[in-house]
N, C-alpha and C positions, 0 to 999 in steps of 0.2 A: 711094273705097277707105277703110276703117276703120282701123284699128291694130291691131285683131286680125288681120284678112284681111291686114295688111304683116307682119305676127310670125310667120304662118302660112306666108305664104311662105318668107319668109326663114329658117324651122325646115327647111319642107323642101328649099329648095336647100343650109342646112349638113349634112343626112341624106346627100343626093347625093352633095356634095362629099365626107364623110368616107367612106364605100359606094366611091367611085372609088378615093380614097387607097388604102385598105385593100385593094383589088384590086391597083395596082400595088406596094406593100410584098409580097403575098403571094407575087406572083408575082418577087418579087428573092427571096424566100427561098426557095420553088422552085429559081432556080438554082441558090441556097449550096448549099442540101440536094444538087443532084445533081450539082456541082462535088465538093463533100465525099467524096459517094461516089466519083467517079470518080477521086478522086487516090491513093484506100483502094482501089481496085481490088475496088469491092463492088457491087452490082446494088439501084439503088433504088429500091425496090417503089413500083409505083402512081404513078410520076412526078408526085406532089401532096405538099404537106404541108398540115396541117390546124392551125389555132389553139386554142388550147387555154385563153390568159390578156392578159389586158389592163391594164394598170397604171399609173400615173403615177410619175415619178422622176426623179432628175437622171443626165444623160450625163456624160461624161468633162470636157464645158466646165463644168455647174456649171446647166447650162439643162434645167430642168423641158420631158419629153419622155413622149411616150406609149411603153411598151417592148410589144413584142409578143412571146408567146411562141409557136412553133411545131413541131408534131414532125411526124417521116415516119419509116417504116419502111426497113430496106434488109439485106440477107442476102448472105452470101459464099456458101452453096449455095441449093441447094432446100431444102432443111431446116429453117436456123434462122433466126427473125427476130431483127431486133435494132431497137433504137429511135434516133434521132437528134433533135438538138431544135436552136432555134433560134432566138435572141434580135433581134430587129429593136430599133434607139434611133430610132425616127422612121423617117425612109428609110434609115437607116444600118445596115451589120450591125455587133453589138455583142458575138456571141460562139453557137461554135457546142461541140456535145457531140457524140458519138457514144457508144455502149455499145462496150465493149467485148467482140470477138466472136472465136470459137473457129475456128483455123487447120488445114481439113481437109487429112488426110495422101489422098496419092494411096493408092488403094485395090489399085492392082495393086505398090503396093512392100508392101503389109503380104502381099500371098500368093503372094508371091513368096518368102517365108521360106520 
């Protein structure tokens, strides 16, 4: 075996390994996202969220960490969508957003006047 052919591998079992990583990271921000919602009492579309950025930085310790950013959709009617997003520090959640979203009036008190 060469040292290309040991370099070669060894590129693609760290591909792998970070492809797995990255799967289970998404899927904790999945939950955030649908924890988030469900404590907003709002419906979150598409049960996924989708990455959007990748970056290098320091965490709360001071340790150079990969941050992931992630948004998902989620709506209090049928109506209107609103966006949420969602910061991974490595495996850790680091901070989450929601939009802030418009509080529909019951439709039979407004004709009921």
């Amino acid at each position: 075996m060469t040292i290309t052919e040991l370099i070669l591998i060894l590129g693609v079992a760290v591909l792998i390994w970070f492809w797995l990583e990255s799967m289970k990271i998404s899927e904790s921000a999945r939950a955030i996202g649908a924890e988030n919602c469900r404590k907003n009492s709002v419906q979150f579309l598409d049960d996924t969220v989708h990455l959007v950025a990748i970056k290098f930085g320091r965490n709360n310790h001071g340790r150079v960490v990969l941050f992931r950013k992630y948004k998902y959709e989620f709506t209090n009617s049928e109506i209107h969508r609103y966006n949420g997003e969602i910061i991974m520090s490595g495996r850790e959640h680091y901070h989450s957003y929601m939009d802030v979203y418009r509080i529909e009036e019951n439709d039979s008190d407004v004709s009921s006047e």
